[in-house]
N, C-alpha and C positions, 0 to 999 in steps of 0.2 A: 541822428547821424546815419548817416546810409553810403554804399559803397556798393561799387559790383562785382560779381562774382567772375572770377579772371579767367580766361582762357587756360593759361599752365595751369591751375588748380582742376580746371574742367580734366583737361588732358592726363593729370595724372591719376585723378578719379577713374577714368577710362581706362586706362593700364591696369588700375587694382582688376575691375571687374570685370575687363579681358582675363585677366588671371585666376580668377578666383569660381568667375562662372564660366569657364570656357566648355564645359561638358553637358552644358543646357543653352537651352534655344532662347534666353534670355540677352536681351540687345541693349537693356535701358536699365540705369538705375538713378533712383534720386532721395536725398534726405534731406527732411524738413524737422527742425526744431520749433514747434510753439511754442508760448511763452506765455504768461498770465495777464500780463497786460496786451494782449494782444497783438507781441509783435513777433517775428520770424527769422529766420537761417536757413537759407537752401541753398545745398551744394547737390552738384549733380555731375551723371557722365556727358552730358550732352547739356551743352550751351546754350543752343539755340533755341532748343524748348524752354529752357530756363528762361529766357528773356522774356520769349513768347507769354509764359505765366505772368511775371510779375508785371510787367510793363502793361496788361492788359486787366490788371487785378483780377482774376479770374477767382478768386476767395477759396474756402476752405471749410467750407461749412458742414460737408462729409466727415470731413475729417474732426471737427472739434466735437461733431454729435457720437461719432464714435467712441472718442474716449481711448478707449484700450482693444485689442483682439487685432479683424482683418478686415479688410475692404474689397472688394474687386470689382472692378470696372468693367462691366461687357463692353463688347466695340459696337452700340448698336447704333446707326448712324442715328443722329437728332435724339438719343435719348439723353445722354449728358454733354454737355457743350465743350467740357476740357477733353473727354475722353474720344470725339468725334475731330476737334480740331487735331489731337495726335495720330489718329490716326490718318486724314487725310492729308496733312503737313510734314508730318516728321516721323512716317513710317513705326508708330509706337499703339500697339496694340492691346487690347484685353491689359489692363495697368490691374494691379497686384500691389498690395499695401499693407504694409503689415506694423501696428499702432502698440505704443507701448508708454504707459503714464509713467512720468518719473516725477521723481520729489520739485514743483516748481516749471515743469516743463511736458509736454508732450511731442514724444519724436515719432516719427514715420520713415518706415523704409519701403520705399514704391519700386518697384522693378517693372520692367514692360519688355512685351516679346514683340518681334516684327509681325506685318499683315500678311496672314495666310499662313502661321506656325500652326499647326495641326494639334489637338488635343491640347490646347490650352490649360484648362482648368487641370488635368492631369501634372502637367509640367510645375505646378505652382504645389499641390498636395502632395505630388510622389517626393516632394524636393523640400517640404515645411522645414523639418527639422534643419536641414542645410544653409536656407536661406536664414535662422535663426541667426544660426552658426556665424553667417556669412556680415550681419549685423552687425553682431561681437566684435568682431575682426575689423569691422568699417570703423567703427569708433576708436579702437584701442589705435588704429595705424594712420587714423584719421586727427585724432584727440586735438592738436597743434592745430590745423586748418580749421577746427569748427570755435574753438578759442578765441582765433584770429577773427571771425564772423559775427561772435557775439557781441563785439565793440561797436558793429552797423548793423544793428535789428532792421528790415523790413518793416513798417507798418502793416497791418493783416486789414485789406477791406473785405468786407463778409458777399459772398453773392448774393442777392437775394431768395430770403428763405422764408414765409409766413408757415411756421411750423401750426400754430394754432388753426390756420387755416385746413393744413394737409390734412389734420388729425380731424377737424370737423369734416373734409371728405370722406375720408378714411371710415369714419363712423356710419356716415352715409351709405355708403357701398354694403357695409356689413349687411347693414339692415334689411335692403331693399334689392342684393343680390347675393347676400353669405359671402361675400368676398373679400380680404383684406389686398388693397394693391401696395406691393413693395416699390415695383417700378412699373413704368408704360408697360404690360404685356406678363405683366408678373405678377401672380396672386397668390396667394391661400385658401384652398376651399372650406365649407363651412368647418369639415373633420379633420382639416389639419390645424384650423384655430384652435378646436377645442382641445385635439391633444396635446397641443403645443402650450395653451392658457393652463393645463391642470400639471405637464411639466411643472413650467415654471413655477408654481402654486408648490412643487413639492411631492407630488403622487409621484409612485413608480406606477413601471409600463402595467403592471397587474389592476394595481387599484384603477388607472384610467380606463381599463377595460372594464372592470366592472361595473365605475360608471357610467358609460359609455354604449354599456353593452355590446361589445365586440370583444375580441380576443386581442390577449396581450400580443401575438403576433403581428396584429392589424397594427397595433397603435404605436409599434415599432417601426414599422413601413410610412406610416403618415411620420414620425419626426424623420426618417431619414431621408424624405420627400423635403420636408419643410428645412430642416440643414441644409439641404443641396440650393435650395432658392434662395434662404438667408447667408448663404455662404460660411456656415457656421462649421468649424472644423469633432466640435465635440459637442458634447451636453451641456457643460458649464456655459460654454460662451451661448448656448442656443437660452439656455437662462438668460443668462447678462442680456441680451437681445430685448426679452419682451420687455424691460424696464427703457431701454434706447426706444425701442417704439411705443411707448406709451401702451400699450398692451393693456394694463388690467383697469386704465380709465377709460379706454375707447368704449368698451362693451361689460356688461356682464353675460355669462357663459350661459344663462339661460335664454337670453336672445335669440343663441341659433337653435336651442332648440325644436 
């Protein structure tokens, strides 16, 4: 059974989060409910993108590899195909996501700023805790509307993703230039893998330097390099991470030796 998502509902979405985000430079918000059998719920402030998504299956694949933590979207044109169509269509910018596993389900809260909002990445980290907040709030005043949705699941078609593929790139690159690629233009050099690989492995910043031979100072600047490109807000999630990327099968750490 399927059903569409209605203009008044759009509309009063938009009211909440005129209200609730009016002191951030945030323009867009959207939530998607995943499901185990592969099906969906999205409500949003804005309709028209909505459409735009489902009607063109644009899939989800980001999103289910995720799991749990944050997402964010740069606006680089031709790197990802939803985040470039928003922004040259529907004025929706640098997209912001923020992923939380529940019993049965996986929801997403996507927020997006207009083109040419200055310090982005800022607006989304100074504002974490808020936009938590702001979740909370979307559900408990939303509860009734998203209710009303789960009776017309969406079917999820997947975009194409040869993960197996990426990851034998991936490996490639390491080897034959020390580089892990996150995205087009976005890497890891060989000293922020390794700090990054004996993290996650469990060593504090001390012990990595002394395997390492550099100072615990150093290997504290390499993860706070390597958060900034993975979008990682803390330590934990920078953990959580190398297991989403496949991390401790792509290489062993004597590689880059």
């Amino acid at each position: 059974m399927t059903c569409k998502f209605t203009l008044e509902d759009a509309l009063e979405i938009q009211g909440f989060c005129e209200r609730q985000l009016s002191h951030t430079p945030i323009n867009y918000f959207i939530y998607t409910r995943i499901y185990a059998d592969m099906s969906a719920i999205e409500v949003s402030s804005n309709i028209d993108w909505h459409r735009h998504i489902w009607e063109r299956n644009l899939g989800y694949t980001n999103m289910l590899r995720l799991k749990q933590g944050m997402l964010y979207w740069p606006s680089v044109d031709g790197l990802i195909q939803v985040a470039h169509m928003a922004k040259s269509k529907f004025n929706i910018d640098h997209r912001y996501d923020i992923t939380r596993k529940q019993s049965g389900y996986i929801e997403v809260f996507g927020f997006g700023t207009p083109v040419g909002c200055d310090d982005v990445l800022q607006t989304y980290f100074n504002r974490f805790n808020d936009l938590i907040e702001f979740g909370d709030l979307f559900i408990d005043q939303f509860a009734a509307m998203i209710k009303k949705y789960q009776h017309c699941r969406y079917p999820i078609k997947l975009a194409t993703c040869n993960s197996q593929s990426a990851a034998a790139t991936s490996l490639k690159k390491i080897k034959n230039e020390q580089r892990l690629y996150i995205e087009k233009n976005i890497y890891l050099t060989r000293r922020e893998i390794q700090c990054w690989f004996l993290t996650a492995k469990g060593l504090t910043a001390r012990k990595v330097s002394e395997k390492l031979n550099i100072s615990a100072k150093s290997v504290e600047s390499y993860l706070a390099t390597v958060k900034l490109k993975l979008r990682s807000p803390n330590r934990m999630d920078l953990i959580n991470k190398a297991t989403e990327f496949n991390l401790f099968n792509l290489f062993k750490l004597e590689e880059l030796d």
